[in-house]
PDB file of N, CA, C and O in Angstrom:
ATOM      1  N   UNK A   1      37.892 177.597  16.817  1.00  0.00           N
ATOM      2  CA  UNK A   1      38.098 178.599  17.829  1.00  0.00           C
ATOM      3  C   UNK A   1      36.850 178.783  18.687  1.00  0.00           C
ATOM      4  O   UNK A   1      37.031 178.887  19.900  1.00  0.00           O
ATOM      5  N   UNK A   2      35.712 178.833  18.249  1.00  0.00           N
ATOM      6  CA  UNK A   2      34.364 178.889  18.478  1.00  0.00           C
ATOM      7  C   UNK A   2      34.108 177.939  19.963  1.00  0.00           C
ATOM      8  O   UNK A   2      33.638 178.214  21.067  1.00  0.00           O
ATOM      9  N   UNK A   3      34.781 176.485  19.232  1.00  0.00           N
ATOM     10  CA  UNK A   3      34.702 175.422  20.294  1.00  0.00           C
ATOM     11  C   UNK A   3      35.395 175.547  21.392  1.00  0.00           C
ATOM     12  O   UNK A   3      34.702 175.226  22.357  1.00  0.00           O
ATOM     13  N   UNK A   4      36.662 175.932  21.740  1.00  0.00           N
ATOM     14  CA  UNK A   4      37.521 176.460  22.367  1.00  0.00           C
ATOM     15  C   UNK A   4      36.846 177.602  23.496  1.00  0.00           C
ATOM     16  O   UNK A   4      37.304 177.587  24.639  1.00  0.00           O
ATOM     17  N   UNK A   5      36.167 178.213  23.280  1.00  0.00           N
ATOM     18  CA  UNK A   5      35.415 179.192  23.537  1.00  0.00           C
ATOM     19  C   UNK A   5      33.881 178.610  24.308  1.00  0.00           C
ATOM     20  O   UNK A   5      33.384 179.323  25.180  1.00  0.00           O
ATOM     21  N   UNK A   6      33.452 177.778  24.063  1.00  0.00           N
ATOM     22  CA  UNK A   6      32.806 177.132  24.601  1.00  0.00           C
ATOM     23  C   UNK A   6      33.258 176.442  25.638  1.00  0.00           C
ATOM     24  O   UNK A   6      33.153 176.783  26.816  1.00  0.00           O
ATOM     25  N   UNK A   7      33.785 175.431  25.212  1.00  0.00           N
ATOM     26  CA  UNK A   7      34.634 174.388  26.275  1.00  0.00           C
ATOM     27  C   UNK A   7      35.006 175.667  27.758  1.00  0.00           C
ATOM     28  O   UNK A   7      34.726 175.576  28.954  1.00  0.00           O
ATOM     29  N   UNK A   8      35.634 176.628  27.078  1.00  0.00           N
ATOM     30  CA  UNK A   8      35.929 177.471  28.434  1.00  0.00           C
ATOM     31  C   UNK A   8      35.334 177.771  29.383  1.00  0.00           C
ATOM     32  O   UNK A   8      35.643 177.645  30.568  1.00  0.00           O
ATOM     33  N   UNK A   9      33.772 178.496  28.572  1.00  0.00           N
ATOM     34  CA  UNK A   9      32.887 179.213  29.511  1.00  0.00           C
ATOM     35  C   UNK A   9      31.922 178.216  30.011  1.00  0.00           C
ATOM     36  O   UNK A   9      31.169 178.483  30.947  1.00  0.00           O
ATOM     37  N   UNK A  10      31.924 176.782  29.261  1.00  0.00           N
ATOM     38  CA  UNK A  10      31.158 175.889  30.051  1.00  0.00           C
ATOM     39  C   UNK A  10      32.056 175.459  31.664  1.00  0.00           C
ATOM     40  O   UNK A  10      31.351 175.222  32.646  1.00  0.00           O
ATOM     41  N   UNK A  11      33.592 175.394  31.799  1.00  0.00           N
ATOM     42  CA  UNK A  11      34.464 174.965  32.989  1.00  0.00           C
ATOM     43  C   UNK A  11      34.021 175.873  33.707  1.00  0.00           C
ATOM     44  O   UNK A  11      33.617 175.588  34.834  1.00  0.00           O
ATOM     45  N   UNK A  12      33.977 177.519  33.122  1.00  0.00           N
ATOM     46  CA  UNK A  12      34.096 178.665  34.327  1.00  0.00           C
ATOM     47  C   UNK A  12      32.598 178.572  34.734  1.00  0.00           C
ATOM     48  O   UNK A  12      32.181 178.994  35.813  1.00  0.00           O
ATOM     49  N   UNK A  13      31.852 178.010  33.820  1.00  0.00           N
ATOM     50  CA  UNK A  13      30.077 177.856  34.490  1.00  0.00           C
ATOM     51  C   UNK A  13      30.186 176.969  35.580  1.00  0.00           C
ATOM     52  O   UNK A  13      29.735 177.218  36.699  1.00  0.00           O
ATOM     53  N   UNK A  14      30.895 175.735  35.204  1.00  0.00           N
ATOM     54  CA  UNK A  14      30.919 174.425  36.357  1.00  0.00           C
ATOM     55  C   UNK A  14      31.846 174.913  37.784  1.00  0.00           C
ATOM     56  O   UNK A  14      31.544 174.549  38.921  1.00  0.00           O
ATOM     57  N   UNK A  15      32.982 175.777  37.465  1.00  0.00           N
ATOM     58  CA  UNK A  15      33.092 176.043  38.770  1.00  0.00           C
ATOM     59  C   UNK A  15      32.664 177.438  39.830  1.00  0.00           C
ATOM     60  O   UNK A  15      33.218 177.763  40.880  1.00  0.00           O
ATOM     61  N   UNK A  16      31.544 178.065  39.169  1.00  0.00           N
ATOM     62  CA  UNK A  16      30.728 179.281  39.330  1.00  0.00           C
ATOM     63  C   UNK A  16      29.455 178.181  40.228  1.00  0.00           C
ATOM     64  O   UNK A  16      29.111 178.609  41.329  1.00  0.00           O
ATOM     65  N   UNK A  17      28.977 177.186  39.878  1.00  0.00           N
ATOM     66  CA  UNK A  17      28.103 176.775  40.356  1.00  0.00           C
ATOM     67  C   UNK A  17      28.813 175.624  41.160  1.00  0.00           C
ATOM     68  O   UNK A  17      28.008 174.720  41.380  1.00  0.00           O
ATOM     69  N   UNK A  18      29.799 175.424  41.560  1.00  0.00           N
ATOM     70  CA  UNK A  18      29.863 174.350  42.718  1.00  0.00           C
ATOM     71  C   UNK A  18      30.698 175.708  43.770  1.00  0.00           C
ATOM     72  O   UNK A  18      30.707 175.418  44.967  1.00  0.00           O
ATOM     73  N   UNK A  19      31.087 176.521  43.560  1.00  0.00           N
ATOM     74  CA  UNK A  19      31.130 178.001  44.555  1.00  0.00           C
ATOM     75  C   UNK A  19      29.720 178.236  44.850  1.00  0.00           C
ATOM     76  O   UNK A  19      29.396 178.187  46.036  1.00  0.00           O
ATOM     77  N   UNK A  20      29.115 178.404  44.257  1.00  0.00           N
ATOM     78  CA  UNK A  20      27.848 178.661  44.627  1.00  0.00           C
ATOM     79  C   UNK A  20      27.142 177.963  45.834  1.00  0.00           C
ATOM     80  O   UNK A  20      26.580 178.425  46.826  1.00  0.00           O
ATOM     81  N   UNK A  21      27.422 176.397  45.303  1.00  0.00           N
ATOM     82  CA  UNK A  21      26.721 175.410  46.280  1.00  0.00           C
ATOM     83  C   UNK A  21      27.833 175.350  47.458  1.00  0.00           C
ATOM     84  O   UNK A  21      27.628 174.688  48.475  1.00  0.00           O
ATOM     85  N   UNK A  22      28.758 175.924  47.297  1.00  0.00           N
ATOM     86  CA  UNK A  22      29.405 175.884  48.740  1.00  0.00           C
ATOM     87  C   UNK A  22      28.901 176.999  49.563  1.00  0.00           C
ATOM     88  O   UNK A  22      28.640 176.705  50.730  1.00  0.00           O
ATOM     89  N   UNK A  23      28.698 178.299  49.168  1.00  0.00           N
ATOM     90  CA  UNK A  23      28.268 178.866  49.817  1.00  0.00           C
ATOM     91  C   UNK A  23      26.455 178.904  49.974  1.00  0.00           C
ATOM     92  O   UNK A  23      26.174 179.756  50.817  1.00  0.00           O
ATOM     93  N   UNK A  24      25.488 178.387  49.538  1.00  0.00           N
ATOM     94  CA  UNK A  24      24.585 177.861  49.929  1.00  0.00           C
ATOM     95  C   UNK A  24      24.375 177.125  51.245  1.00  0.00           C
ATOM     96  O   UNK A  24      23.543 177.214  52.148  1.00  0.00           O
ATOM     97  N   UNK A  25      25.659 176.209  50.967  1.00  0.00           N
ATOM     98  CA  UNK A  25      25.888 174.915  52.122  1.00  0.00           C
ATOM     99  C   UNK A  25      26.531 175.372  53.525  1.00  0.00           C
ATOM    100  O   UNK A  25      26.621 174.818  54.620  1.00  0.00           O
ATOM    101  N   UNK A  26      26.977 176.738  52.976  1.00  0.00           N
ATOM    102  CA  UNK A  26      27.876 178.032  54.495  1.00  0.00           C
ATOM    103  C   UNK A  26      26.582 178.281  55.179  1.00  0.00           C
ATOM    104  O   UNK A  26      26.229 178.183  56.355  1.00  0.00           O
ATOM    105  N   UNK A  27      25.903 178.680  53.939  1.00  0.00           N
ATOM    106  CA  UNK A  27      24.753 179.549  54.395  1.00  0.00           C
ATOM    107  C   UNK A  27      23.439 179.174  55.367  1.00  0.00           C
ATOM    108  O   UNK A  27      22.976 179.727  56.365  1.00  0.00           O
ATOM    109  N   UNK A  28      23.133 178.221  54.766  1.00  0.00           N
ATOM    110  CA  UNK A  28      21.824 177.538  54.847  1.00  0.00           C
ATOM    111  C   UNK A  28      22.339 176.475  55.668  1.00  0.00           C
ATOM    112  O   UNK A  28      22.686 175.487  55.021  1.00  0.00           O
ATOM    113  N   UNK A  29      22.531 176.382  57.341  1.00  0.00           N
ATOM    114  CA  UNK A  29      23.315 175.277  58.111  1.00  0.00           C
ATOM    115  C   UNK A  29      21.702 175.026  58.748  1.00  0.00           C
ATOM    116  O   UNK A  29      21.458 173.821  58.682  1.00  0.00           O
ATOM    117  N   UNK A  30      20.868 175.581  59.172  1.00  0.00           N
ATOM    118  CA  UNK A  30      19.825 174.936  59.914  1.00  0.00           C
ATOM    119  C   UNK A  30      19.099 174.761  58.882  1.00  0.00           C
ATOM    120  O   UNK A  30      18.628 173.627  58.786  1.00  0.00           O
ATOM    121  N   UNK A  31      18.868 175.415  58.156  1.00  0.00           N
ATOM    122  CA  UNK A  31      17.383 175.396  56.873  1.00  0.00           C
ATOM    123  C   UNK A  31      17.723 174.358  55.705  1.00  0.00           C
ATOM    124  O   UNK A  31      18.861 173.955  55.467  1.00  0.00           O
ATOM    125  N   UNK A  32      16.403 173.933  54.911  1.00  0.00           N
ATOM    126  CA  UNK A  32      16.640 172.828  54.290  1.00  0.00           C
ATOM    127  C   UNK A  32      17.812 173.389  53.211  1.00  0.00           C
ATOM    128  O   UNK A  32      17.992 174.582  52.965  1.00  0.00           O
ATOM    129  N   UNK A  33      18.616 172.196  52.585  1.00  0.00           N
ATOM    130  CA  UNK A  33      19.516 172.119  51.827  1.00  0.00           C
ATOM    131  C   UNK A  33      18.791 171.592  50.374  1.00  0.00           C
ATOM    132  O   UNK A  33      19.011 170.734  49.520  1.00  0.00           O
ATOM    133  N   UNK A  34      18.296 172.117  50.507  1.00  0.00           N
ATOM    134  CA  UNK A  34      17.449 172.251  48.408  1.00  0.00           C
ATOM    135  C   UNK A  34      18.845 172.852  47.795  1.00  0.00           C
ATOM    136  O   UNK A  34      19.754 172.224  47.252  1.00  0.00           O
ATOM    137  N   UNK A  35      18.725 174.437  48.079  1.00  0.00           N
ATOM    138  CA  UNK A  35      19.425 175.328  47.288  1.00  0.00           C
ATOM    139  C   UNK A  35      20.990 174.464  46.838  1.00  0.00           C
ATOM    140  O   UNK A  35      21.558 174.485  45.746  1.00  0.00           O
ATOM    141  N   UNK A  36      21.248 174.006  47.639  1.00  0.00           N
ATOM    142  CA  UNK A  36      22.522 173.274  47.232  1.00  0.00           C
ATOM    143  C   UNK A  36      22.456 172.189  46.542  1.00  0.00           C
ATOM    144  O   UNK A  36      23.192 172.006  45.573  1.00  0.00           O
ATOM    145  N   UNK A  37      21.811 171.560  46.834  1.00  0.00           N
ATOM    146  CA  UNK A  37      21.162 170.015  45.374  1.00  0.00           C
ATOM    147  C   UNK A  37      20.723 170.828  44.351  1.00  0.00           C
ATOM    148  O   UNK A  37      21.201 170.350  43.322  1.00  0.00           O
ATOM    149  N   UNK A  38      20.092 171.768  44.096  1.00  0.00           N
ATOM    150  CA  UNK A  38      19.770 172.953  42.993  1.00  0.00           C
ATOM    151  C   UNK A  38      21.179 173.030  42.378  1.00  0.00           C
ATOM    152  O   UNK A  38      21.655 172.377  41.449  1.00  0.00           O
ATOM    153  N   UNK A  39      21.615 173.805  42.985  1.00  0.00           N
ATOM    154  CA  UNK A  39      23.566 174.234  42.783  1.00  0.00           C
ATOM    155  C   UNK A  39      24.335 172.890  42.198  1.00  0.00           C
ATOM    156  O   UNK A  39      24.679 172.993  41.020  1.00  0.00           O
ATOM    157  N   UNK A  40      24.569 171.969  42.688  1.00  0.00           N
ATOM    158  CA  UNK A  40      25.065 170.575  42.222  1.00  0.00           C
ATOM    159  C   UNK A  40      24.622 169.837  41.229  1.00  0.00           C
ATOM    160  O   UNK A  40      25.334 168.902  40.861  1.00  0.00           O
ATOM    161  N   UNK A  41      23.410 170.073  40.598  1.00  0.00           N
ATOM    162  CA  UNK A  41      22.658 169.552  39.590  1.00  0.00           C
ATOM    163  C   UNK A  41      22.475 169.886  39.080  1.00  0.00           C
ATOM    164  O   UNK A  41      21.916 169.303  38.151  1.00  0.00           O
ATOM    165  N   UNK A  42      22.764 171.534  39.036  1.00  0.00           N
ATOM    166  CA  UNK A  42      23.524 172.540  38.077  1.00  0.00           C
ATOM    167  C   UNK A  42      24.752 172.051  37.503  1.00  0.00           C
ATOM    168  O   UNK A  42      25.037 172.243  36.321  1.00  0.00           O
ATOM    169  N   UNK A  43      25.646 171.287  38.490  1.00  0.00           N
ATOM    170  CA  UNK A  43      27.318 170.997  38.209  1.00  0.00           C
ATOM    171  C   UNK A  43      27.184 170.182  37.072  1.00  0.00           C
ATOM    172  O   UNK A  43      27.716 170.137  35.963  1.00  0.00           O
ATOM    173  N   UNK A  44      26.134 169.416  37.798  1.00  0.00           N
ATOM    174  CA  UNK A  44      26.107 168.066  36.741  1.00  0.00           C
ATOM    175  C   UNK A  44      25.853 167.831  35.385  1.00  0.00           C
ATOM    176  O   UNK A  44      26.246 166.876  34.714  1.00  0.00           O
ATOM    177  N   UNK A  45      25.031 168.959  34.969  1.00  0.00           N
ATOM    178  CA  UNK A  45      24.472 169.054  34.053  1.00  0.00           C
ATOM    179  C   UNK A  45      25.434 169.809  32.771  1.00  0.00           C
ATOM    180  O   UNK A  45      25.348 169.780  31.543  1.00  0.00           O
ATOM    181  N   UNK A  46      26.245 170.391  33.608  1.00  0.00           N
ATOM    182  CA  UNK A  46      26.859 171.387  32.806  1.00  0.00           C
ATOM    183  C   UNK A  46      28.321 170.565  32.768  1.00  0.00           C
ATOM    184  O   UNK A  46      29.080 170.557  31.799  1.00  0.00           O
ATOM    185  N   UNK A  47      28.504 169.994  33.823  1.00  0.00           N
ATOM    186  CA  UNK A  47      29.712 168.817  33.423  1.00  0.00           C
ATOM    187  C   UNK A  47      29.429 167.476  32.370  1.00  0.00           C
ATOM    188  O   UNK A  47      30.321 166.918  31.730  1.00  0.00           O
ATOM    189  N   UNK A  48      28.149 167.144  32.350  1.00  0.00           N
ATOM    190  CA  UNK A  48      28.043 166.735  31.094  1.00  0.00           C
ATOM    191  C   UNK A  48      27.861 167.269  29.376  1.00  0.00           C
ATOM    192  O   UNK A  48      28.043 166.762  28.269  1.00  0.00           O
ATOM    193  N   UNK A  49      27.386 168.617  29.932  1.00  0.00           N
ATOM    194  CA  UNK A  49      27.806 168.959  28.187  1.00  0.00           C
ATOM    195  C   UNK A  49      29.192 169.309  28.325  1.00  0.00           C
ATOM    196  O   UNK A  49      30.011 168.762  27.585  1.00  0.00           O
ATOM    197  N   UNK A  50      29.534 170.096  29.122  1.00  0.00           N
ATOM    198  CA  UNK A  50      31.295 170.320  28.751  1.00  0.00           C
ATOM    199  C   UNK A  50      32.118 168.889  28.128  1.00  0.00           C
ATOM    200  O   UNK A  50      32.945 168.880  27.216  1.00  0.00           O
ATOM    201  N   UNK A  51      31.698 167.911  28.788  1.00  0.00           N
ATOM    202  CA  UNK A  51      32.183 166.105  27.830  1.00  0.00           C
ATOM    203  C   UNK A  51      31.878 165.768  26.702  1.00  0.00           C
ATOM    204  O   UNK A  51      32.302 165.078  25.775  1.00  0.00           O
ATOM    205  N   UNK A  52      30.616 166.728  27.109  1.00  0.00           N
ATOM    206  CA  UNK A  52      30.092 166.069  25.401  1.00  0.00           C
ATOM    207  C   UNK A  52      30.608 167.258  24.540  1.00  0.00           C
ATOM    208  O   UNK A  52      31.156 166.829  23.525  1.00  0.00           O
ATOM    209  N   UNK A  53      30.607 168.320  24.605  1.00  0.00           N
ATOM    210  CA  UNK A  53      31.221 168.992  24.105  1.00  0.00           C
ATOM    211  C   UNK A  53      32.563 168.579  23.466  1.00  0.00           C
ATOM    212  O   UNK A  53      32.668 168.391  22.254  1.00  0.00           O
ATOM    213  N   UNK A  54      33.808 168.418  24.529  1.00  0.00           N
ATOM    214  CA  UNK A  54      34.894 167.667  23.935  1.00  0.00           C
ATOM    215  C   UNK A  54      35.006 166.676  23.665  1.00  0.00           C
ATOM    216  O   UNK A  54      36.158 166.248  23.736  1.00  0.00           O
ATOM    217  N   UNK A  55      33.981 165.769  23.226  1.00  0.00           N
ATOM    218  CA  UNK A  55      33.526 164.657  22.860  1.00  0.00           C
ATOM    219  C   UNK A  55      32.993 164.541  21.303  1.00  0.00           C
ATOM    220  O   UNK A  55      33.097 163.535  20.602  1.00  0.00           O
ATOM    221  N   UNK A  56      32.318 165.972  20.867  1.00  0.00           N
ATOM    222  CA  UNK A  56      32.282 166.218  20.079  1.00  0.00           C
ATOM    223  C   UNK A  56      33.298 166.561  19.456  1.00  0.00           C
ATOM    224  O   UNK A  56      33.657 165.851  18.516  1.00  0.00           O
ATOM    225  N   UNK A  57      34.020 167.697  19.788  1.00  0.00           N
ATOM    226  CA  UNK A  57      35.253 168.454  19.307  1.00  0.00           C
ATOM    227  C   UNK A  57      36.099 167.354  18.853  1.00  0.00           C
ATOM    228  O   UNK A  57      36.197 167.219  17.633  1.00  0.00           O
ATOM    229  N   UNK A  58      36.933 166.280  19.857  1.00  0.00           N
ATOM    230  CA  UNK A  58      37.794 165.348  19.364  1.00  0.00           C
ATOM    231  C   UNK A  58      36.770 164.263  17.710  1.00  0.00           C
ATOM    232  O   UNK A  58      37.566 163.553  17.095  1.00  0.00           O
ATOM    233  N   UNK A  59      35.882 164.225  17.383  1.00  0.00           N
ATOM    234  CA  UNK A  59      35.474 163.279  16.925  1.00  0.00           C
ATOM    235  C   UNK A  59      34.995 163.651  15.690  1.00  0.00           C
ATOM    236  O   UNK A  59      34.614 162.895  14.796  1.00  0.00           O
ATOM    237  N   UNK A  60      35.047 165.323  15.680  1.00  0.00           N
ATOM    238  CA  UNK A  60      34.753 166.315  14.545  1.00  0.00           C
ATOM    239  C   UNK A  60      35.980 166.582  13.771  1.00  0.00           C
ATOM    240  O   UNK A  60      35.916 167.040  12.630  1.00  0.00           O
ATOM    241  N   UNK A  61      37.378 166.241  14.504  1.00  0.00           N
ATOM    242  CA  UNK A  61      38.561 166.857  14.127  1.00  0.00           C
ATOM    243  C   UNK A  61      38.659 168.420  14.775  1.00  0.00           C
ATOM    244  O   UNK A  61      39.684 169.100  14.727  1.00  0.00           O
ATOM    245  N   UNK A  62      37.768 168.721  15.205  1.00  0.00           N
ATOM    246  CA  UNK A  62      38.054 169.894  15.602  1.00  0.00           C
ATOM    247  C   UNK A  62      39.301 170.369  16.590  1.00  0.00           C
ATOM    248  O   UNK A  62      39.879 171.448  16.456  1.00  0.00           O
ATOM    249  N   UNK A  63      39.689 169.163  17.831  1.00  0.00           N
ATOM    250  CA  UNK A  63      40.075 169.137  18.793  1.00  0.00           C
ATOM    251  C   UNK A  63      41.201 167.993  18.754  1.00  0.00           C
ATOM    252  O   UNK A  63      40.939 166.814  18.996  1.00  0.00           O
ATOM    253  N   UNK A  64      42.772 168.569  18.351  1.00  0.00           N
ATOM    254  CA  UNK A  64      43.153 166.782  18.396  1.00  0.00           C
ATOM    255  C   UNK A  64      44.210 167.278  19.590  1.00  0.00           C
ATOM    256  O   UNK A  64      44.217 168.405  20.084  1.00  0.00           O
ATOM    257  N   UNK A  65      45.043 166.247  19.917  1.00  0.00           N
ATOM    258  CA  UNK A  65      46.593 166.114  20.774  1.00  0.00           C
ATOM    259  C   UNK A  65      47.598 166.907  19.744  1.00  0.00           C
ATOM    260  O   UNK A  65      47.430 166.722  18.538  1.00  0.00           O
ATOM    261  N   UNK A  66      48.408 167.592  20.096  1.00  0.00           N
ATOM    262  CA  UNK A  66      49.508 167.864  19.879  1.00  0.00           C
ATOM    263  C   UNK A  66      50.481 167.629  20.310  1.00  0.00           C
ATOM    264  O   UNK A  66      51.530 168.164  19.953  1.00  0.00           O
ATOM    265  N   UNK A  67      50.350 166.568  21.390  1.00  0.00           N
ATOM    266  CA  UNK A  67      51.693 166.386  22.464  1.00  0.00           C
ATOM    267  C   UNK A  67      52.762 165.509  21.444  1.00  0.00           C
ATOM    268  O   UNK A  67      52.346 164.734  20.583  1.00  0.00           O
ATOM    269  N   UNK A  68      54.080 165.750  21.678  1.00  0.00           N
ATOM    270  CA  UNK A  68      54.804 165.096  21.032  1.00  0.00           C
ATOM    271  C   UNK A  68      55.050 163.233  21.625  1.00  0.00           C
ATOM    272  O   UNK A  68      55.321 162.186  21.038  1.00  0.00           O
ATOM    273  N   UNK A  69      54.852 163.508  22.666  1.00  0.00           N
ATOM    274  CA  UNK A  69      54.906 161.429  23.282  1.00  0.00           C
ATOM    275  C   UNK A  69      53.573 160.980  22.247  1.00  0.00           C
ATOM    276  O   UNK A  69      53.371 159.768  22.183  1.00  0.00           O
ATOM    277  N   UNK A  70      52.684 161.853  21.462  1.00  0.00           N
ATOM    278  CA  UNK A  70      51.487 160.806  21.167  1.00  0.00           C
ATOM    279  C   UNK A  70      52.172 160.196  19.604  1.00  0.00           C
ATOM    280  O   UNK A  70      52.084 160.920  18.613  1.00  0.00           O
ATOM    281  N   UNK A  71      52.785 158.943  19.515  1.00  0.00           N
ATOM    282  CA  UNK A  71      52.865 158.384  18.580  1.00  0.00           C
ATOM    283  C   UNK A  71      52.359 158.152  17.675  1.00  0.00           C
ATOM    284  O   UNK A  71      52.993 158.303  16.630  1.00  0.00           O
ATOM    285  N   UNK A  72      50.846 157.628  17.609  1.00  0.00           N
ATOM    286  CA  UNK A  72      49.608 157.688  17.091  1.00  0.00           C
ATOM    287  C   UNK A  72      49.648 158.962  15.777  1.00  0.00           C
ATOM    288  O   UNK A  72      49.646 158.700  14.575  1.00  0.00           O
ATOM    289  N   UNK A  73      49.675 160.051  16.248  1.00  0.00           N
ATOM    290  CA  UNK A  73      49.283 161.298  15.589  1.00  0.00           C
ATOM    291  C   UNK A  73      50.448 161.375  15.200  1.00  0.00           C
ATOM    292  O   UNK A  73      50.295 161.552  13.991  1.00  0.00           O
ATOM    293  N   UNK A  74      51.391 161.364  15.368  1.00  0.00           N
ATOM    294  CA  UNK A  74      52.937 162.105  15.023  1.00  0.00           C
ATOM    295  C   UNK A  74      53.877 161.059  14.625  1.00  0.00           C
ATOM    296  O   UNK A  74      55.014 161.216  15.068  1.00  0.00           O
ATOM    297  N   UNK A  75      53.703 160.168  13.994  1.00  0.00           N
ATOM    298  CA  UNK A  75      54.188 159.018  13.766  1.00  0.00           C
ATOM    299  C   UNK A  75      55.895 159.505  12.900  1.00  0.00           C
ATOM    300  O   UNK A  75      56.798 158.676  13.010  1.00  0.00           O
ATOM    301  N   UNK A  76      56.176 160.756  12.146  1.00  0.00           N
ATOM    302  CA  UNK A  76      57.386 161.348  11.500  1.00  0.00           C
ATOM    303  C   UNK A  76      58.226 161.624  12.611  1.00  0.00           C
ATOM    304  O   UNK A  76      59.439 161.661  12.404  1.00  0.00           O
ATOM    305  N   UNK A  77      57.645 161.887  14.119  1.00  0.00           N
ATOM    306  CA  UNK A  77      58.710 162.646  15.149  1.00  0.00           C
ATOM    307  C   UNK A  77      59.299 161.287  15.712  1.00  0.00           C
ATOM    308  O   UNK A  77      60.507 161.408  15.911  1.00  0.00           O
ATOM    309  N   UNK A  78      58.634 159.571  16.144  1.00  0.00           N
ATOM    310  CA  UNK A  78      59.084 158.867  16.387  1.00  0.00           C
ATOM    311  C   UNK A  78      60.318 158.791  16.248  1.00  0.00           C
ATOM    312  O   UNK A  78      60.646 159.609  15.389  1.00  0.00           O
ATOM    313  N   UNK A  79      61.548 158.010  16.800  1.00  0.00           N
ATOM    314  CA  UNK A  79      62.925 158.458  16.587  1.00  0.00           C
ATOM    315  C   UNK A  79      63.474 156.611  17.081  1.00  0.00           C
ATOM    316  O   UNK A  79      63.708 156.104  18.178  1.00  0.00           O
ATOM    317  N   UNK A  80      63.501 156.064  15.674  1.00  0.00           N
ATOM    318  CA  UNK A  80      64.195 154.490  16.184  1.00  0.00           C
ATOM    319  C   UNK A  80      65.450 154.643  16.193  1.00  0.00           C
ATOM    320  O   UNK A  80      66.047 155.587  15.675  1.00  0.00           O
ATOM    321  N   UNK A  81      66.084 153.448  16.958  1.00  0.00           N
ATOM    322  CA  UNK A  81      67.204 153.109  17.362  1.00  0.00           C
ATOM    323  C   UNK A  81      67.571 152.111  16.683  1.00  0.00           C
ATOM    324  O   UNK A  81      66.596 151.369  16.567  1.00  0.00           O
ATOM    325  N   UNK A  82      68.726 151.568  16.017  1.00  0.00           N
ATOM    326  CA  UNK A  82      69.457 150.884  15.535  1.00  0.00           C
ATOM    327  C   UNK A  82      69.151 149.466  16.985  1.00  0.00           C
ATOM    328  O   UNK A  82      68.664 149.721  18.086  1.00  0.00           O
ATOM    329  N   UNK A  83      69.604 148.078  16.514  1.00  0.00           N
ATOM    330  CA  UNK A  83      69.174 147.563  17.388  1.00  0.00           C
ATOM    331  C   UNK A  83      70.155 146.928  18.381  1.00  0.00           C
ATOM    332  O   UNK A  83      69.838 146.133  19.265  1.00  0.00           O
ATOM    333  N   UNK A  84      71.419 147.392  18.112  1.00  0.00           N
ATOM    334  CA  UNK A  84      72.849 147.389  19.123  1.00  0.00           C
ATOM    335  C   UNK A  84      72.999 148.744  19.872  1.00  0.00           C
ATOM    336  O   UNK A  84      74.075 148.888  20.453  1.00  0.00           O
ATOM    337  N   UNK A  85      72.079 149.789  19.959  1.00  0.00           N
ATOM    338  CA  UNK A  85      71.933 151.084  20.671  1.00  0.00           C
ATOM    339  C   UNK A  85      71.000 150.879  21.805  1.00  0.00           C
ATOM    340  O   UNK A  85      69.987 150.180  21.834  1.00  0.00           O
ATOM    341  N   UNK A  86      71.562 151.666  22.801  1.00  0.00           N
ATOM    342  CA  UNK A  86      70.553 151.734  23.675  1.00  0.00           C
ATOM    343  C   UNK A  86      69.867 153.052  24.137  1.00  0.00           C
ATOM    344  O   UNK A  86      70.682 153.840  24.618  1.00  0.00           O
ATOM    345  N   UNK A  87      68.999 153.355  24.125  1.00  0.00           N
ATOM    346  CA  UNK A  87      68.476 154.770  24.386  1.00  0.00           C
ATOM    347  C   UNK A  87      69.078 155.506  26.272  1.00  0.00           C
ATOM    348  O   UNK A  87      69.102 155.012  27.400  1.00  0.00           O
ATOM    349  N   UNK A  88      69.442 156.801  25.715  1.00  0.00           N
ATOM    350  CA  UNK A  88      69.828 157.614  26.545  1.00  0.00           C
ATOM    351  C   UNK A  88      69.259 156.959  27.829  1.00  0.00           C
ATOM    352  O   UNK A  88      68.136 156.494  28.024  1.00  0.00           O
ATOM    353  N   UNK A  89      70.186 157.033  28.541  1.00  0.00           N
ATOM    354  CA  UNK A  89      69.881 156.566  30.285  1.00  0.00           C
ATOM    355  C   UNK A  89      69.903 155.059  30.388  1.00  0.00           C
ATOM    356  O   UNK A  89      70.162 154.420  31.408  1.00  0.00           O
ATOM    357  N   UNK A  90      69.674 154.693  29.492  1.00  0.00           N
ATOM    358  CA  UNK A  90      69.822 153.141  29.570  1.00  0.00           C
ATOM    359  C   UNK A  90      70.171 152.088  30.948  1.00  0.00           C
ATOM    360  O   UNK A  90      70.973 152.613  31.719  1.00  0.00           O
ATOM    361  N   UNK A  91      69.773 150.919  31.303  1.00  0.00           N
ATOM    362  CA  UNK A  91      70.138 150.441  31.689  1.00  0.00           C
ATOM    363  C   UNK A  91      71.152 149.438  31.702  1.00  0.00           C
ATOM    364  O   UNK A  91      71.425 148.849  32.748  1.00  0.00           O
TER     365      UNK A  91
END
């Protein structure tokens, strides 16, 4: 849950700081554009731990798929067909 919680407030950090650098970039039209390479390299930085973050999470078990198409993980929900059937919609 902890991780979950992270992962979040690291996205709402990454898009707090590329708002930011947009309005830097409103702001600052004649004067040098530092503040906004500041702002963006902020993005960057924080878009790489948010990866590594769920990079961690998936590799800890912490973080898996639940989707039912993932075969892989859910291998009991798979659903074979006899081999004279053709699946719904068929061609």
């Amino acid at each position: 849950m902890l991780l979950k919680v992270i992962i979040v407030l690291l996205f709402i950090a990454v898009l707090i700081s590329l708002s930011s650098a947009l309005v830097f970039l409103m702001k600052d039209l004649g004067n040098s554009r530092k503040r906004v390479l500041y702002a963006l390299g902020i993005r960057i930085a924080l878009a790489v731990a948010l990866v590594g973050t769920i990079a961690w999470g998936i590799y800890s078990g912490q973080l898996s798929s639940q989707a039912p198409w993932d075969k892989q993980l859910h291998p009991e929900r798979v659903i074979t067909l006899p081999a004279n059937q053709q699946p719904a919609g068929g061609q």
